[in-house]
C-alpha positions as CSV (number, residue, x, y, z in Angstrom):
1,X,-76.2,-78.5,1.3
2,X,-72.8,-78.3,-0.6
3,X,-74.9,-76.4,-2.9
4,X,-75.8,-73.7,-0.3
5,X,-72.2,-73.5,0.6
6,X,-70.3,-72.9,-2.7
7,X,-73.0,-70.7,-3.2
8,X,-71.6,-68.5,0.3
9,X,-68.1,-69.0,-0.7
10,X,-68.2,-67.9,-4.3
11,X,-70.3,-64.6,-2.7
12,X,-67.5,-63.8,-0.4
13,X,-64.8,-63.9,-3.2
14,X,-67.0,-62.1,-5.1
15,X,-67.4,-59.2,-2.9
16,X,-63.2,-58.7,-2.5
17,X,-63.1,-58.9,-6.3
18,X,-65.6,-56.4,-6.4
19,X,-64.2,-54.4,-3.9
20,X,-60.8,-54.7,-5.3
21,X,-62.1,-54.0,-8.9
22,X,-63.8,-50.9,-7.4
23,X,-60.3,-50.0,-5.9
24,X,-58.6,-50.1,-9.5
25,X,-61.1,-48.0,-11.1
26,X,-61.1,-45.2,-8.1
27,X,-56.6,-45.3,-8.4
28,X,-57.3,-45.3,-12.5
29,X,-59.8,-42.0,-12.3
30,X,-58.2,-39.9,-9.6
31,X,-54.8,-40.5,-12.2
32,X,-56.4,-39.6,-15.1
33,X,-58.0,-36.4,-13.2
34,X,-54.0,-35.8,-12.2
35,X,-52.7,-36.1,-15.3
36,X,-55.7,-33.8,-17.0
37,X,-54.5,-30.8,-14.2
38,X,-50.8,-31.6,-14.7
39,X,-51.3,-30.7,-18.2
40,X,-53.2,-26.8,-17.1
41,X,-50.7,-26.5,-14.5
42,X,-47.5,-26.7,-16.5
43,X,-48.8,-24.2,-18.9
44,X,-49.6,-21.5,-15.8
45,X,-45.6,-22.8,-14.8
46,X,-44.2,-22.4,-17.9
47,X,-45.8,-19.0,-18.0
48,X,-45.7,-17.8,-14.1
49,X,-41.9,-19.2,-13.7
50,X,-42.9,-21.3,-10.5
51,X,-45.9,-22.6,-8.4
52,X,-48.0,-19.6,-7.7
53,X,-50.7,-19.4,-5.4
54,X,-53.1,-19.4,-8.4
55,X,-51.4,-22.7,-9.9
56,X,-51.8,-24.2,-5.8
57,X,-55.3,-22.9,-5.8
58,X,-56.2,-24.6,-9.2
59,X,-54.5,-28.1,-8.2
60,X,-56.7,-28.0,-5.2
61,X,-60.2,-27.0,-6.8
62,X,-60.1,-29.3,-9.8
63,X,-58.3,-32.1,-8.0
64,X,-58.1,-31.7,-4.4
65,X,-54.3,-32.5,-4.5
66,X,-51.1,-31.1,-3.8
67,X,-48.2,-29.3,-6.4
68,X,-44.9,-29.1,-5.1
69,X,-41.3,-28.3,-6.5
70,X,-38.9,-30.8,-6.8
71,X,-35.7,-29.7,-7.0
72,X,-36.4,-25.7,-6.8
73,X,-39.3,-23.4,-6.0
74,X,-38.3,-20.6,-9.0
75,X,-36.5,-20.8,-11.9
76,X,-35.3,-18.8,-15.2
77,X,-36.2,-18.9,-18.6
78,X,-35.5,-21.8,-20.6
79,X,-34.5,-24.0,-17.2
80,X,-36.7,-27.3,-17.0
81,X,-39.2,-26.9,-13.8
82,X,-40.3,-30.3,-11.9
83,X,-43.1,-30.3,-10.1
84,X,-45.1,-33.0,-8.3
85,X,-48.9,-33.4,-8.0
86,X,-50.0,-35.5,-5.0
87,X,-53.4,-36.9,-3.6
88,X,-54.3,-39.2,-1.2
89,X,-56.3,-42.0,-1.4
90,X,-58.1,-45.1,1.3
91,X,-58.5,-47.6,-0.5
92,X,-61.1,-50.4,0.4
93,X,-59.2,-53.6,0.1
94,X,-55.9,-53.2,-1.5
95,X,-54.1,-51.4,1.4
96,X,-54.7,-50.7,4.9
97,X,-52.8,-47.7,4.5
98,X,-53.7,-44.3,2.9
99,X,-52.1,-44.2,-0.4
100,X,-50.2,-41.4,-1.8
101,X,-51.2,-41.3,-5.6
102,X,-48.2,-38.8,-7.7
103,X,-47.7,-37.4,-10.9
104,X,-44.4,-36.0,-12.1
105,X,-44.2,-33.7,-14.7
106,X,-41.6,-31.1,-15.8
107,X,-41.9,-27.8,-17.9
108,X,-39.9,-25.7,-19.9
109,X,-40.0,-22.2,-18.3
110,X,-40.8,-19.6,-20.5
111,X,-42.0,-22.0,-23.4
112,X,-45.2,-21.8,-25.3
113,X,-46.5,-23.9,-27.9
């Protein structure tokens, strides 16, 4: 009998750790799927001068998230460009609210390597 029960309570913690582990992993890949289109997306900044349609276009295709300025939409050559990119997440267990997952990045306009 005690058996049977530390048997049903070690099962339900093990289902939140799972679910909480499987939260982690979810947060830890859309990042690194941010951080990979961050990278693409500065270089059409650096080159365009601000977020284009086409930069917009390729955030939401490859990511299904959001670019957006920070400070200003344009700006001239050799000026540092900030731009957010943004994606929303449910988690399972960690929050009851949707989560707004953001990576910040800035660029040099005009700048290639």
């Amino acid at each position: 009998m005690g058996s049977s029960l530390g048997f049903l309570l070690s099962l339900f913690f093990s289902v939140q750790v799972m679910a909480y582990v499987g939260d982690l992993t979810v947060i830890q890949q859309i990042y690194s799927i941010l951080d990979t289109v961050s990278v693409t997306a500065g270089h059409l900044i650096s080159l365009e001068g601000g977020i284009s349609e086409k930069t917009k276009r390729y955030v939401f295709d490859r990511a299904q998230a959001y670019i957006y300025p920070v400070s200003k939409e344009y700006a001239v050559i050799g000026d540092i460009f900030e731009f957010v990119i943004a994606r929303k997440y449910e988690p399972i267990i960690i929050s009851k609210e949707v989560m707004s997952l953001e990576v910040m990045r800035g660029v040099m306009v005009g700048y290639l390597e």
